[in-house]
N, C-alpha and C positions, 0 to 999 in steps of 0.2 A: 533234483531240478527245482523242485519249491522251493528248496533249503536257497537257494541260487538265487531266485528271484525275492524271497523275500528279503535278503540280506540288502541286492541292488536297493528297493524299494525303501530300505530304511536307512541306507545312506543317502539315498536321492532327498527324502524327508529330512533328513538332517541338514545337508547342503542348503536346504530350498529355508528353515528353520531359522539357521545361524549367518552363511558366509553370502546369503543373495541382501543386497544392497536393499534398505526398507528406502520404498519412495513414497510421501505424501498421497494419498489420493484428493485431496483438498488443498491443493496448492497458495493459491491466490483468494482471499475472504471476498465476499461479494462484490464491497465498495472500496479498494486500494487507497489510499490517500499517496499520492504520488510527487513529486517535486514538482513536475508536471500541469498539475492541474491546478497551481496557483498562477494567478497571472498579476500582474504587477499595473498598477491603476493610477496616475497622476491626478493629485489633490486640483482640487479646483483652484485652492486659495493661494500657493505658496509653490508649487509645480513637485513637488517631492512624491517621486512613486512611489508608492506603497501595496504589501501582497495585499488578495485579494481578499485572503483572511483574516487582515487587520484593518482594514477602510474603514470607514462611517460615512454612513450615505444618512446626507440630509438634503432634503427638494430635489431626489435626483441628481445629487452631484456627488462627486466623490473629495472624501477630506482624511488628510494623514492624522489627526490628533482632534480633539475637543476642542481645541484654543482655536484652529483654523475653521472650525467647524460654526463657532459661535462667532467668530469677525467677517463672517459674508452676511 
């Protein structure tokens, strides 16, 4: 009867080893950088949206390039 169980118990450890599906337990890093969460901002100078990642903010305004940036 051990003989029994111990054999169950070391296929169950092997199944659980090899053929169970590894899933992440840290899925998602703390701060995702998402498509999302860029928003798209019109230049003051020239009306040309640009992400939110790429602007230049000068006096509180928002500018697509250096060149629009220095002609306000």
């Amino acid at each position: 009867m051990l003989k029994w169980f111990l054999l169950i118990l070391l296929l169950v450890g092997v199944y659980l080893l090899f053929f169970r599906k590894n899933t992440p337990t840290h899925k998602n890093p703390k701060n995702p950088k998402t498509p999302q969460d860029s928003v798209m901002l019109e230049c003051a100078q020239c009306g040309t949206y640009v992400s939110s990642e790429e602007v230049i903010i000068k006096n509180g305004k928002y500018y697509c390039s250096k060149e629009c940036a220095n002609l306000q």
